[in-house]
C-alpha atoms as a printed R data frame, in Angstrom:
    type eleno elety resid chain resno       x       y       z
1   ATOM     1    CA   UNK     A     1 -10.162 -32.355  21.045
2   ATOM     2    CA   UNK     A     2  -6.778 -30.496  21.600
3   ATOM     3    CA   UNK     A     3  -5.412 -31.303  18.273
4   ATOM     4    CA   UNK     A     4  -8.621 -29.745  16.724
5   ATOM     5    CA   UNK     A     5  -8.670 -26.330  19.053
6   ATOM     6    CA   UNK     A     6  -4.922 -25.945  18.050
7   ATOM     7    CA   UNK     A     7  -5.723 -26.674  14.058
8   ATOM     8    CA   UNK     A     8  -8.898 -23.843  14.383
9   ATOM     9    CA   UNK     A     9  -6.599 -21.690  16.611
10  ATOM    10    CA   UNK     A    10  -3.689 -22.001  13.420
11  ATOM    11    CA   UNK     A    11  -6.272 -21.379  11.149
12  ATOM    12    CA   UNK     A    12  -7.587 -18.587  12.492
13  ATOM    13    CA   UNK     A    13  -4.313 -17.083  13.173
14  ATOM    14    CA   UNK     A    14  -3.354 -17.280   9.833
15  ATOM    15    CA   UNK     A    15  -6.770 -15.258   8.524
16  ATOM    16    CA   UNK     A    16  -5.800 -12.506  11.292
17  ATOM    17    CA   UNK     A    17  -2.096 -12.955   9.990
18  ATOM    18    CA   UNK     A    18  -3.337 -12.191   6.058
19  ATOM    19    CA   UNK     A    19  -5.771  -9.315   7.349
20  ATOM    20    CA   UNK     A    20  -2.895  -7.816   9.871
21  ATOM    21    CA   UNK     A    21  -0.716  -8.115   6.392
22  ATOM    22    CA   UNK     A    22  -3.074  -6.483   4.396
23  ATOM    23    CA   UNK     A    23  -3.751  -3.738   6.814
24  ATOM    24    CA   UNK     A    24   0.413  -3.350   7.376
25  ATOM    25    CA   UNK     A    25   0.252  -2.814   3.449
26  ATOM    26    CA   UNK     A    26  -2.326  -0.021   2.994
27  ATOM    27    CA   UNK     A    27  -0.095   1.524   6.535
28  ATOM    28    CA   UNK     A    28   3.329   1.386   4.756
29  ATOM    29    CA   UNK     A    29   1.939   3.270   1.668
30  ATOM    30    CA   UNK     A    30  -0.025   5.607   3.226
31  ATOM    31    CA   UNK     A    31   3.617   6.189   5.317
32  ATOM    32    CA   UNK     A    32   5.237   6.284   2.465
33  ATOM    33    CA   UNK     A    33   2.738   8.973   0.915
34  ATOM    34    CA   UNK     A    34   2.571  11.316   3.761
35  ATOM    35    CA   UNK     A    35   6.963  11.175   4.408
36  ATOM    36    CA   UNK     A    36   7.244  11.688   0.238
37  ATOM    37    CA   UNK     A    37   4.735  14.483  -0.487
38  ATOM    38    CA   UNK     A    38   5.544  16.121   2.855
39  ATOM    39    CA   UNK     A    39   1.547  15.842   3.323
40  ATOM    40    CA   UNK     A    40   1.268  17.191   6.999
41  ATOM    41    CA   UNK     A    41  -0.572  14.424   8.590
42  ATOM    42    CA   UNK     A    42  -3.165  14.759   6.065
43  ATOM    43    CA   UNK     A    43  -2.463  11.015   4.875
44  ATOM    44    CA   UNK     A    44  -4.344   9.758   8.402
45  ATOM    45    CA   UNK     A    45  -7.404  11.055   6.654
46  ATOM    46    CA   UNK     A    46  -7.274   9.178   3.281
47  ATOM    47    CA   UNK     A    47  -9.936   6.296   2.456
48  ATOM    48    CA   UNK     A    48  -9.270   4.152  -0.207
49  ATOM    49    CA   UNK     A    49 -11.293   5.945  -2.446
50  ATOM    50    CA   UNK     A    50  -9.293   9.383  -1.752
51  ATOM    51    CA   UNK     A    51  -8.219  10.878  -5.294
52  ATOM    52    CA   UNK     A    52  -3.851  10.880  -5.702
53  ATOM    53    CA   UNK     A    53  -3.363  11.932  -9.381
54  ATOM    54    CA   UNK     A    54  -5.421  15.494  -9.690
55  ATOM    55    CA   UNK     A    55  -6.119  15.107  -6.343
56  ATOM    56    CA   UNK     A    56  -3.102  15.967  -4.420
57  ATOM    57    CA   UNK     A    57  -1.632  18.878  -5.757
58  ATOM    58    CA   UNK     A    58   1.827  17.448  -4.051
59  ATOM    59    CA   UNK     A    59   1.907  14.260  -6.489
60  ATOM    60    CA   UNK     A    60   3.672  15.397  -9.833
61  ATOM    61    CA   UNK     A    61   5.426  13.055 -12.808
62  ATOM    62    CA   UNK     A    62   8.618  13.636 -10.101
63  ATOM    63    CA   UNK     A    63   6.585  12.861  -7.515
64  ATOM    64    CA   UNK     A    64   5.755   9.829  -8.546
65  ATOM    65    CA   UNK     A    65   9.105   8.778  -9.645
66  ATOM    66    CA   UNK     A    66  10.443   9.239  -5.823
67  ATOM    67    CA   UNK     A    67   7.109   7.249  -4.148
68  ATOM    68    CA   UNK     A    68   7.588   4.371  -6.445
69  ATOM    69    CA   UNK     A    69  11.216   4.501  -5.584
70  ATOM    70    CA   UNK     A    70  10.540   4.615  -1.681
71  ATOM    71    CA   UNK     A    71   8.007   1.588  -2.442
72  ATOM    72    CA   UNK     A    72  10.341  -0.103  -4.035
73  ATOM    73    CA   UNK     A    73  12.783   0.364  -1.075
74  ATOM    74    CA   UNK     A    74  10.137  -0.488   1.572
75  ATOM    75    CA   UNK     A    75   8.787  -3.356   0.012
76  ATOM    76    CA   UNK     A    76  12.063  -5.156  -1.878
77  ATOM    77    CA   UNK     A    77  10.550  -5.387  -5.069
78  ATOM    78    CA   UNK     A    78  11.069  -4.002  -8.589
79  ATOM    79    CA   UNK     A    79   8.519  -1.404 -10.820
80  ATOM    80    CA   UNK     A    80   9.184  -1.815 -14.441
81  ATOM    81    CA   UNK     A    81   8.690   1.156 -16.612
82  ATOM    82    CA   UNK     A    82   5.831  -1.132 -18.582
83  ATOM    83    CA   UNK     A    83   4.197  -2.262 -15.228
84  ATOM    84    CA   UNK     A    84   3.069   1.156 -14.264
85  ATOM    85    CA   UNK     A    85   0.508   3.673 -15.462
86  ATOM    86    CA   UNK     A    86  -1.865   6.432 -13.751
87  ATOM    87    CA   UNK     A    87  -4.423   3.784 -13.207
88  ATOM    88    CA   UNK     A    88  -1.949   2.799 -10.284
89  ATOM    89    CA   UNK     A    89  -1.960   5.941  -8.649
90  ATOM    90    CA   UNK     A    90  -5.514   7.121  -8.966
91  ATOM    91    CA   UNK     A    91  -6.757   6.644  -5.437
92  ATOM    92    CA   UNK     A    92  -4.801   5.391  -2.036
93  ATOM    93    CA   UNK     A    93  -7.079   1.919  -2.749
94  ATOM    94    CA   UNK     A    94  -5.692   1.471  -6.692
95  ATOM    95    CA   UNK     A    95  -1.817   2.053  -5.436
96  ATOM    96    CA   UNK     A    96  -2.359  -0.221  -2.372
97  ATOM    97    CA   UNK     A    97  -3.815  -2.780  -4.401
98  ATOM    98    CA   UNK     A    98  -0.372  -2.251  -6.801
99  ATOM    99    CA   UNK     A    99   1.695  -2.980  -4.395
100 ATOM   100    CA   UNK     A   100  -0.103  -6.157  -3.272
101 ATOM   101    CA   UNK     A   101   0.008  -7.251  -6.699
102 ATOM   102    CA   UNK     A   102   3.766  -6.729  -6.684
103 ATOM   103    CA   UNK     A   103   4.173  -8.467  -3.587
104 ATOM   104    CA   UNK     A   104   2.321 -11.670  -4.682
């Protein structure tokens, strides 16, 4: 009965693990967006559905350019010029779900 208790225990650490992950992810970006655009704490607001491009006067083409680079930074990996498009960074959801992409 142990062996079974430890086996659900692993298993459900490992959901909590993926969700704590996921959670970290949507964090880091929304970190990244509020240090970037100088937003003013207004980042602890944002739902996944919040509007970025026409929505946040702050996030212009160089804009852009400099949170991609700090994502790229944070998270180790690299943004090709053909992997990106304002799709990405129409809401907080669409550019979290990017950067999960990215990270596999």
């Amino acid at each position: 009965m142990y062996g079974t208790d430890e086996t659900l225990s692993a298993g459900k650490c490992d959901i909590d693990n993926r969700e704590l992950e996921s959670m970290d992810t949507r964090a880091e970006v929304l970190t990244i967006l509020e240090a970037v655009l100088s937003l003013k704490g207004r980042s602890s607001g944002f739902a996944n559905e919040t509007r970025l491009l026409g929505g946040l006067p702050e996030l212009d083409s160089m804009a852009v350019v400099d949170v991609l680079t700090a994502l790229e930074e944070r998270f180790g990996f690299v943004v090709a010029d053909d992997e990106i498009d304002g799709a990405a960074f129409a809401t907080v959801g669409s550019l979290v779900e990017f950067v999960r992409g990215k990270l596999g």
